[in-house]
DSSP file (Angstrom, degrees, kcal/mol; ACC not computed):
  #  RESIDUE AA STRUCTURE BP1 BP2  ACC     N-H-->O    O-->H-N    N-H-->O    O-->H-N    TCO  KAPPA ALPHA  PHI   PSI    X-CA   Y-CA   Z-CA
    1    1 A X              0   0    0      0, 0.0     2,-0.3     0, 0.0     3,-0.1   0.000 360.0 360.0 360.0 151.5   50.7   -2.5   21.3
    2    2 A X        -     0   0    0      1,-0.1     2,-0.1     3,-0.0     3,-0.1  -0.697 360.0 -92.5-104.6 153.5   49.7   -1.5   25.0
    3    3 A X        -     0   0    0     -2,-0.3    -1,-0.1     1,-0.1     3,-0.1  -0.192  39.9-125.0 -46.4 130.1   51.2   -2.3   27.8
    4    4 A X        -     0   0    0     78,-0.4     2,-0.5     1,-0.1    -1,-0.1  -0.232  47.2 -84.2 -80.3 176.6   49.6   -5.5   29.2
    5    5 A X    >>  -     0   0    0      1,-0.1     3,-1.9    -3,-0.1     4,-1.0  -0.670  20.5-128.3 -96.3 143.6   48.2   -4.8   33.2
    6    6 A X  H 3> S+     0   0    0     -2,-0.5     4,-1.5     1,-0.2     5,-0.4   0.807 111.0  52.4 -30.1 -62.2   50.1   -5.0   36.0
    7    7 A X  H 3> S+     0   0    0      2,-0.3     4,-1.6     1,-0.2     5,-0.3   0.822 111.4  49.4 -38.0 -35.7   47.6   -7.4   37.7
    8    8 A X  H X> S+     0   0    0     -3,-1.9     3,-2.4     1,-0.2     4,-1.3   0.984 110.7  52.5 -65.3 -67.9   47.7   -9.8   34.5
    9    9 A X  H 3X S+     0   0    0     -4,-1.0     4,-1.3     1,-0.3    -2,-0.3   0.570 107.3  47.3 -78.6 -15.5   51.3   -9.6   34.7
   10   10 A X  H 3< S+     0   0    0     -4,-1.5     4,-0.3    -5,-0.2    -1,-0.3   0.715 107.5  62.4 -41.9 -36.3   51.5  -10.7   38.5
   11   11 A X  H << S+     0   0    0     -3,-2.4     4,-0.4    -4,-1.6    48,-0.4   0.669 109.9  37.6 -82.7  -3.2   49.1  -13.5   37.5
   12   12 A X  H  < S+     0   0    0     -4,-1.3     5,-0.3    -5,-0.3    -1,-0.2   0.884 113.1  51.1-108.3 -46.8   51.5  -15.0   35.2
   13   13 A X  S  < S+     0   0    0     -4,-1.3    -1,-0.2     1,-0.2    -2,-0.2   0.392 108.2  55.0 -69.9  10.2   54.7  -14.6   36.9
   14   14 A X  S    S+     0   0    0     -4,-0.3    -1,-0.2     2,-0.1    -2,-0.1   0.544 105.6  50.2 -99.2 -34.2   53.3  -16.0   39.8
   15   15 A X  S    S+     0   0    0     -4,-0.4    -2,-0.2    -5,-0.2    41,-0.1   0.332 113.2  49.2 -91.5  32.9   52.1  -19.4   38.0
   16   16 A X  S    S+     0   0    0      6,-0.0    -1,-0.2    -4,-0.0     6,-0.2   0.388  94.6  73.2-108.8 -15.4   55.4  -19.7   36.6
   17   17 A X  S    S+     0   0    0     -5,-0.3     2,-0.5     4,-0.1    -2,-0.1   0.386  88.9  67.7 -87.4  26.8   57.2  -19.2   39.7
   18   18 A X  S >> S-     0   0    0      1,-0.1     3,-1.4     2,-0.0     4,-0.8  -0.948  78.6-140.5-143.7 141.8   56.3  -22.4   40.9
   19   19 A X  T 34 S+     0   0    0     -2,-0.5    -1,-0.1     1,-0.3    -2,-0.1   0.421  93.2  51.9-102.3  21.8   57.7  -25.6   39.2
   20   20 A X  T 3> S+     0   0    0      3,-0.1     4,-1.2     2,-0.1    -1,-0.3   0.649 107.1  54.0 -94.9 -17.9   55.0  -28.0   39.1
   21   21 A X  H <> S+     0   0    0     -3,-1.4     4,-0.9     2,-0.2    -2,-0.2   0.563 110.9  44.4-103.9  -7.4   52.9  -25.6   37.6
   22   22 A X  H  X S+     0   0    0     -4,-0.8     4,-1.7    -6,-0.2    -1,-0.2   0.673 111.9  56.9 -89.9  -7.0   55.8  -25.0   34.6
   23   23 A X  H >> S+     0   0    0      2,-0.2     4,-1.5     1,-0.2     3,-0.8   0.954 109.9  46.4 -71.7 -39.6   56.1  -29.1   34.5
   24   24 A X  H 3X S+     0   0    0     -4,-1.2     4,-3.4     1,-0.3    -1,-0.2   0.825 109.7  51.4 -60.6 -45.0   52.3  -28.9   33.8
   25   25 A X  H 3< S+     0   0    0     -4,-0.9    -1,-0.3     1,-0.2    -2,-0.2   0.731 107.7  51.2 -53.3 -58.0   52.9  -26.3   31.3
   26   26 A X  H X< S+     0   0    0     -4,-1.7     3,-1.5    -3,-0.8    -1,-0.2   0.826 104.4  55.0 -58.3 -33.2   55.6  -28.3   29.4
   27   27 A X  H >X S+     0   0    0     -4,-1.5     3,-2.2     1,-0.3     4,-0.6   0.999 108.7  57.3 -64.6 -65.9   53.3  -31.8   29.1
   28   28 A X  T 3< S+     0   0    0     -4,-3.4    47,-0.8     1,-0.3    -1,-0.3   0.419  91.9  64.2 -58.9   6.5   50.8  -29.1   27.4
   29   29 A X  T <4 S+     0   0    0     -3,-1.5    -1,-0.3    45,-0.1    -2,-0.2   0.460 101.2  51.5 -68.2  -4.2   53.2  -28.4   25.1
   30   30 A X  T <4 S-     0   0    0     -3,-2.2     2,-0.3     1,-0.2    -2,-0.2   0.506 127.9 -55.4  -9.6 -71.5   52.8  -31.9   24.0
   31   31 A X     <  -     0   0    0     -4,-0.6    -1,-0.2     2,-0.0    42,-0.1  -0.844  66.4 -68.5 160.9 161.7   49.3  -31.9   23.6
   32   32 A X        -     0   0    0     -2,-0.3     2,-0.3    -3,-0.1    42,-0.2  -0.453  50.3-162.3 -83.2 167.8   46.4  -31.2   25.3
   33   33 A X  E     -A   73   0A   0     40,-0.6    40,-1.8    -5,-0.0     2,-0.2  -0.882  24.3-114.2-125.9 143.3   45.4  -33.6   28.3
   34   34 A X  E >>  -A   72   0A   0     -2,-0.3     3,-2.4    38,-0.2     4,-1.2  -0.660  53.3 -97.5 -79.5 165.8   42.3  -34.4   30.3
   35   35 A X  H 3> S+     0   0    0     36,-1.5     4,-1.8     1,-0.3     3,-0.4   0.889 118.8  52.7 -77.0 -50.7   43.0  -33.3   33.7
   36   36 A X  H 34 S+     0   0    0     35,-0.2    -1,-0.3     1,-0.2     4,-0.2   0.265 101.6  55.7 -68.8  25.4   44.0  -36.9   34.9
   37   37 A X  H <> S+     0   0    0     -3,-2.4     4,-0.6    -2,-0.1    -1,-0.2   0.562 106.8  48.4-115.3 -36.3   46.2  -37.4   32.5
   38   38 A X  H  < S+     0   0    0     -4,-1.2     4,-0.4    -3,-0.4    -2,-0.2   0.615 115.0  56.4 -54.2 -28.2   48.1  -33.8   33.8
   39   39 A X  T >< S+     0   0    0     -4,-1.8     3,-1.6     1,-0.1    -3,-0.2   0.980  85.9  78.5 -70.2 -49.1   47.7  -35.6   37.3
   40   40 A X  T 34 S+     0   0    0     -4,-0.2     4,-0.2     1,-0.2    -2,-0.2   0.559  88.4  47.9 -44.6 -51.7   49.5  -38.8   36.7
   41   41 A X  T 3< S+     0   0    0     -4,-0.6    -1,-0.2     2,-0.1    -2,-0.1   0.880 100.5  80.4  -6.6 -65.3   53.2  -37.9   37.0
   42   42 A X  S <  S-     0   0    0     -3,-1.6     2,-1.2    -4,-0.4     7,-0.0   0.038  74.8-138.9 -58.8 147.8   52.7  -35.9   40.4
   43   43 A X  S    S+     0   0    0      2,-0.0     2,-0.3     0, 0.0    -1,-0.1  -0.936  75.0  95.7-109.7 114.6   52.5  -37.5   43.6
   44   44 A X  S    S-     0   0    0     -2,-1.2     2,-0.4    -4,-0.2     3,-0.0  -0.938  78.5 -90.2-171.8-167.9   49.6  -35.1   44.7
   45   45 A X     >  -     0   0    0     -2,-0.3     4,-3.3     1,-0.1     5,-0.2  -0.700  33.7-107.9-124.7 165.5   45.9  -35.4   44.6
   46   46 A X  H  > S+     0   0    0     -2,-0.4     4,-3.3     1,-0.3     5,-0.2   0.896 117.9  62.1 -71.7 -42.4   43.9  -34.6   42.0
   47   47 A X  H >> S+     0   0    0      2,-0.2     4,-0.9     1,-0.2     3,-0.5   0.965 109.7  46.4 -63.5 -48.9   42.5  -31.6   44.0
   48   48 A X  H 3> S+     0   0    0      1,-0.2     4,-2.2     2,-0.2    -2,-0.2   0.919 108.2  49.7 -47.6 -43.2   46.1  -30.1   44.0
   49   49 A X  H 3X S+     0   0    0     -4,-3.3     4,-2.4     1,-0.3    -1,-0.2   0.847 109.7  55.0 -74.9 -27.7   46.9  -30.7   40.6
   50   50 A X  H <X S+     0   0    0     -4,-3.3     4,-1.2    -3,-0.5    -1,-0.3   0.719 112.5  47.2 -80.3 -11.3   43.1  -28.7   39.7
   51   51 A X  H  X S+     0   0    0     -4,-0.9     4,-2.1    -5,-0.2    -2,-0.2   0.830 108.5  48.3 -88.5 -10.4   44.4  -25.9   41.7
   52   52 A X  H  X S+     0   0    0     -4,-2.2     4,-1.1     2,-0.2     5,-0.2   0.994 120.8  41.2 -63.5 -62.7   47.8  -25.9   39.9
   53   53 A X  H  X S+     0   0    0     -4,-2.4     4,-3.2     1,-0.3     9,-0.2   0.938 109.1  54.0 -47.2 -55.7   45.5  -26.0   36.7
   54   54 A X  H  < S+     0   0    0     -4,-1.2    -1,-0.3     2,-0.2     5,-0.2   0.969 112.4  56.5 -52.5 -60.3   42.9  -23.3   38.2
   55   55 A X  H  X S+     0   0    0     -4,-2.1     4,-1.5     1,-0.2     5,-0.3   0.871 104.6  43.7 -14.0-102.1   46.6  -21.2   38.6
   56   56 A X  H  X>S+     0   0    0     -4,-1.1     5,-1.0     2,-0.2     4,-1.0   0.838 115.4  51.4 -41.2 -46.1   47.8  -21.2   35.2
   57   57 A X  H ><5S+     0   0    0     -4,-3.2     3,-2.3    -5,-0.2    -3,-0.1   0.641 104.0  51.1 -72.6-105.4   44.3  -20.3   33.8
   58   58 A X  H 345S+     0   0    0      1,-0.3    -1,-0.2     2,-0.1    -2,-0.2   0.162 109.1  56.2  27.1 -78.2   43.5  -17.5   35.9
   59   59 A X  H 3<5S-     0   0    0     -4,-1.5    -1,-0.3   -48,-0.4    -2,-0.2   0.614 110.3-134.0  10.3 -54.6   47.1  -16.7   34.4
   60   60 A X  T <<5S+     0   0    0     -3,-2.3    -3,-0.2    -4,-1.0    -2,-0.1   0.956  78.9 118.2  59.5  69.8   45.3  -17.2   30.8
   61   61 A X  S   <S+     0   0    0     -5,-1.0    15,-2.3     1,-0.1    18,-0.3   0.388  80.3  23.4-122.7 -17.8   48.5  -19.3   30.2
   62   62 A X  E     -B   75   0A   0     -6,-0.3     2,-0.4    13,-0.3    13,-0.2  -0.777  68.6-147.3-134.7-158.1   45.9  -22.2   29.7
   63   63 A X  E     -B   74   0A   0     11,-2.6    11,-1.3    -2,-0.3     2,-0.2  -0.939  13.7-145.8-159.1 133.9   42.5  -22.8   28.8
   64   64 A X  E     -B   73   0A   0     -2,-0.4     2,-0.4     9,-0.2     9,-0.2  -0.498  15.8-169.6 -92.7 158.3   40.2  -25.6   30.2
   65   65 A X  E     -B   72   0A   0      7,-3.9     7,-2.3    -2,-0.2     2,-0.6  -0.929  15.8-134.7-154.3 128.7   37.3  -27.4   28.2
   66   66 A X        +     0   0    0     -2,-0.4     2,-0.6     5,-0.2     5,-0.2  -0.750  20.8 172.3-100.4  96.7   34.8  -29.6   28.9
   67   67 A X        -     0   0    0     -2,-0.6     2,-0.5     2,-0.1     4,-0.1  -0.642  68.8 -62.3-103.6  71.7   33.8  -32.8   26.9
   68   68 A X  S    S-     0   0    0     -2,-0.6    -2,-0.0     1,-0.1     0, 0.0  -0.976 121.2  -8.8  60.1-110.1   31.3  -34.6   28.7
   69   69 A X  S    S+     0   0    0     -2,-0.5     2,-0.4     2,-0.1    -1,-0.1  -0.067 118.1  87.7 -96.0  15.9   32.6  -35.7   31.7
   70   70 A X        -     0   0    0    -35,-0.0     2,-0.5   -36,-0.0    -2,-0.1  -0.893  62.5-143.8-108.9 146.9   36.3  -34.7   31.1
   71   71 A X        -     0   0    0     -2,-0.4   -36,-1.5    -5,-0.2     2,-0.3  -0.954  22.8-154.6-119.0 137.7   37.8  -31.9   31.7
   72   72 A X  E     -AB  34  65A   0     -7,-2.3    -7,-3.9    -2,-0.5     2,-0.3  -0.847   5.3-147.0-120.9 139.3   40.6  -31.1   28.8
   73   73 A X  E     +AB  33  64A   0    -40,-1.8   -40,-0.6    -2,-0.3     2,-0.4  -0.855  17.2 176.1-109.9 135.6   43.7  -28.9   29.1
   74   74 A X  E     - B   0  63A   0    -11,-1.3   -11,-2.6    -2,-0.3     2,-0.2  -0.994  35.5-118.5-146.2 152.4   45.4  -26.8   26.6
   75   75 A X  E     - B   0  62A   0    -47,-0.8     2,-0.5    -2,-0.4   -13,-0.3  -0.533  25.6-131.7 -88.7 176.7   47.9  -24.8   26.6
   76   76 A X    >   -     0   0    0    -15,-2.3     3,-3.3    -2,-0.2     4,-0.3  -0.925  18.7-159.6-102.8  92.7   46.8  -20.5   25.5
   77   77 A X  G >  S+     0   0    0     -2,-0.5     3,-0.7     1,-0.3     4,-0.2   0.930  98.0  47.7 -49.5 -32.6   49.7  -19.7   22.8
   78   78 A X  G 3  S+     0   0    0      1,-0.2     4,-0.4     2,-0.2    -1,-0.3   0.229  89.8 100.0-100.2  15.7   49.1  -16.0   23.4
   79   79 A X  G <  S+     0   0    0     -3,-3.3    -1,-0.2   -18,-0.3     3,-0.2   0.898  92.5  29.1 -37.3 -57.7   49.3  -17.2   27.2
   80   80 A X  S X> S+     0   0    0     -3,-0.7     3,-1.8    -4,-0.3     4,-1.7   0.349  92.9  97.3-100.6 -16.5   52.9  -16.0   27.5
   81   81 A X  H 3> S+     0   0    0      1,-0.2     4,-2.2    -4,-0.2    -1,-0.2   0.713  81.7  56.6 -51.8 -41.6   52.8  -13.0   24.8
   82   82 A X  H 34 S+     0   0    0     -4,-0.4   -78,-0.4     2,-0.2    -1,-0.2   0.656 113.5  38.4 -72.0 -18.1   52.2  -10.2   27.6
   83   83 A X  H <> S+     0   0    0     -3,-1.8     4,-1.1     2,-0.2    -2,-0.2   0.827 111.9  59.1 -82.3 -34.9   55.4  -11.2   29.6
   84   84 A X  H >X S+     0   0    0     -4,-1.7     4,-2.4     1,-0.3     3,-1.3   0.867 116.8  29.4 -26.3 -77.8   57.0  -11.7   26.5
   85   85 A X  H 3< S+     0   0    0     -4,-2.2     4,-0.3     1,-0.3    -1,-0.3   0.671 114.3  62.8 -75.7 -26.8   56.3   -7.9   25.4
   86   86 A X  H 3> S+     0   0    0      1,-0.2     4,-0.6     2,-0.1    -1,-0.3   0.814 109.2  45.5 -77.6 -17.0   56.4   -6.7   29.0
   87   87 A X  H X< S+     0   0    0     -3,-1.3     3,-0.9    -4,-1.1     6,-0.2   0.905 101.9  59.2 -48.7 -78.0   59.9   -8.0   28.8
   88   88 A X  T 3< S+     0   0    0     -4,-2.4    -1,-0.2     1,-0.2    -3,-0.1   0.304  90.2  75.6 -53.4  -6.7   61.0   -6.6   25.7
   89   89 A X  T 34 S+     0   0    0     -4,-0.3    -1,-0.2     1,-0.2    -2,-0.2   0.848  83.9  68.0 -76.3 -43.1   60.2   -2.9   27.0
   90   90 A X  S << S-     0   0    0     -3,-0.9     2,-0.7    -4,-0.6    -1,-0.2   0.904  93.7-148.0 -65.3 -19.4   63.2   -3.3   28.9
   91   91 A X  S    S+     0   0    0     -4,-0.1    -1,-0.2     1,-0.1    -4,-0.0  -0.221  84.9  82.8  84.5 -54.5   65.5   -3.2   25.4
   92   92 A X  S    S+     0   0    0     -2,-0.7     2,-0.1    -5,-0.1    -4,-0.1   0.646  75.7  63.5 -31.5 -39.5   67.9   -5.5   27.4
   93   93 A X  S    S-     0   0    0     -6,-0.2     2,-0.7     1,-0.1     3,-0.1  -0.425  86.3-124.2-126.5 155.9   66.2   -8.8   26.9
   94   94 A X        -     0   0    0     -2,-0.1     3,-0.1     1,-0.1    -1,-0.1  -0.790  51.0 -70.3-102.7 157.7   66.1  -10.2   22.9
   95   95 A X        -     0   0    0     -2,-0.7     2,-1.0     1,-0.1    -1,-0.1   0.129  56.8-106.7 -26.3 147.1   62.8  -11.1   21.5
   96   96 A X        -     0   0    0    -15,-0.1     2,-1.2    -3,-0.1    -1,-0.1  -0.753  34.6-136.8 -98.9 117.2   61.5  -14.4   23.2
   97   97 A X    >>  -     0   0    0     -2,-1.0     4,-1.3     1,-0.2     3,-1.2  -0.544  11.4-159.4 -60.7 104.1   61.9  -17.1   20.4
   98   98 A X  H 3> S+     0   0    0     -2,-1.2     4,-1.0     1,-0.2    -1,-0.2   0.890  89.2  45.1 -46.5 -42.7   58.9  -19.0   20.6
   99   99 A X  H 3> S+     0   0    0      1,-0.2     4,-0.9     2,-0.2    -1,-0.2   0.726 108.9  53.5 -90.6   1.7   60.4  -21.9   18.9
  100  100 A X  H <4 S+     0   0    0     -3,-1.2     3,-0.2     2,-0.2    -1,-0.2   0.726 106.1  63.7 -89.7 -12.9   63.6  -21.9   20.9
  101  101 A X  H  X S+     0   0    0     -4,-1.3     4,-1.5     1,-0.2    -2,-0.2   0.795  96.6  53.3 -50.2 -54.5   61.1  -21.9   23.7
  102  102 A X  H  < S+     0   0    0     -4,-1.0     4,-0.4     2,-0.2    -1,-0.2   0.442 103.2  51.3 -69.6 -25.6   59.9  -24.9   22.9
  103  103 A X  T  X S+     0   0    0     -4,-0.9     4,-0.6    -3,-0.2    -2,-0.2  -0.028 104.9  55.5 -89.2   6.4   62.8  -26.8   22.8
  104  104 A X  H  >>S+     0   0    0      2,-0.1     4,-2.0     3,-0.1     5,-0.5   0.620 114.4  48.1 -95.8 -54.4   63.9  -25.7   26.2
  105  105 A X  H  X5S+     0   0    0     -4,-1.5     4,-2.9    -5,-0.2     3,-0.3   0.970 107.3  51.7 -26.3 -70.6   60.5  -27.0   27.0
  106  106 A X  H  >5S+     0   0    0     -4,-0.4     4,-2.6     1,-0.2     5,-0.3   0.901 113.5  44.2 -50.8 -48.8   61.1  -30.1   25.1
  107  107 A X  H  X5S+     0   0    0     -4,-0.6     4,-0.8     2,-0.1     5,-0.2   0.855 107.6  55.1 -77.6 -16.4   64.5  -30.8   27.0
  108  108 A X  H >X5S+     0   0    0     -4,-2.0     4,-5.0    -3,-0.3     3,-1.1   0.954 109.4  54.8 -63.0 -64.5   63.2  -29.9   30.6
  109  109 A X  H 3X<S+     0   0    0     -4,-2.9     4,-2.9    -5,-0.5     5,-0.2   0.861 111.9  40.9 -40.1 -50.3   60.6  -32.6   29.7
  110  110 A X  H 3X S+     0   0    0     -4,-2.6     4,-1.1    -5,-0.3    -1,-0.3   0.705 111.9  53.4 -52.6 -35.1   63.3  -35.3   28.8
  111  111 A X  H <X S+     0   0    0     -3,-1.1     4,-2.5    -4,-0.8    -2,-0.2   0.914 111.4  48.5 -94.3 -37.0   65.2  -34.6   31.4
  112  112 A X  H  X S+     0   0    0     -4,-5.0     4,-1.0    -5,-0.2     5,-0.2   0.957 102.0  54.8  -1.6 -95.4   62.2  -35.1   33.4
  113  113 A X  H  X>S+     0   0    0     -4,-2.9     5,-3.3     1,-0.3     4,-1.0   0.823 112.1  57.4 -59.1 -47.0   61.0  -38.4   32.2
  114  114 A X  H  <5S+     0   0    0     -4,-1.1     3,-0.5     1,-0.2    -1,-0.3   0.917 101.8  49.0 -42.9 -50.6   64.8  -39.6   33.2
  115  115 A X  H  <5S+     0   0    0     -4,-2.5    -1,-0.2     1,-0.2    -2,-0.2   0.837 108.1  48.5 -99.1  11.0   64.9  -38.9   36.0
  116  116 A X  H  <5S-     0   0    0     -4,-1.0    -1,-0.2     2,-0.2    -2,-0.2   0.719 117.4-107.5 -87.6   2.4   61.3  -40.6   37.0
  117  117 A X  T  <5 +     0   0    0     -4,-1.0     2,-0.4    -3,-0.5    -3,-0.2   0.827  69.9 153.8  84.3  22.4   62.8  -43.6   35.1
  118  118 A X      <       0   0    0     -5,-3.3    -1,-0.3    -6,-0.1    -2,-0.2  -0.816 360.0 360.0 -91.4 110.6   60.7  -43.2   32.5
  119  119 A X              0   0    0     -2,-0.4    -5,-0.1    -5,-0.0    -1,-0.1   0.448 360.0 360.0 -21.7 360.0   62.2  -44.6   28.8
């Protein structure tokens, strides 16, 4: 497999480095969302939360869709595959478990929803 490009791999580590755009990231692990459904949590406006979105796709970590007059979020499984492998080059780091992945997801998300006071 080739080495992904640098530029790709700037555009992903840079929408992870910021942690509204990995909360976002977790919900769409969840399921996908129309874009006001991704807002509601945040206190931000809806034009922030579409440049957080506009972020992560650029990224390709998600992929937007449009179904009438909604616009629908999902997340890219193969979003995360390039850092993944750019990673793994070093021989240091072990294979990135996808599903162990998911359940670091899954608690960030919990631990979340706690602390907005959310059941």
């Amino acid at each position: 497999m080739n080495a992904p490009a640098p530029d790709r791999l700037d555009l992903i580590f840079a929408a992870l480095a910021d942690p509204t755009r990995r909360r976002v990231l977790s919900m769409l692990l969840e399921d996908d969302m129309a874009v006001s459904d991704v807002a509601a949590p945040f206190d931000m406006s809806l034009a922030a939360i579409s440049k957080h979105l506009s972020v992560l796709a650029a990224a390709g970590l998600i992929r937007q869709e449009r179904r009438g007059r909604i616009t629908w979020c999902k997340l890219d499984p193969d979003g995360m595959r390039a850092a993944s492998v750019w990673m793994q080059g070093f021989g240091q780091f072990d294979p990135v478990d996808l599903d162990d992945f998911e359940r670091f997801l899954e608690a960030q998300i919990s631990e979340w929803s706690s602390d907005d006071g959310a059941p």
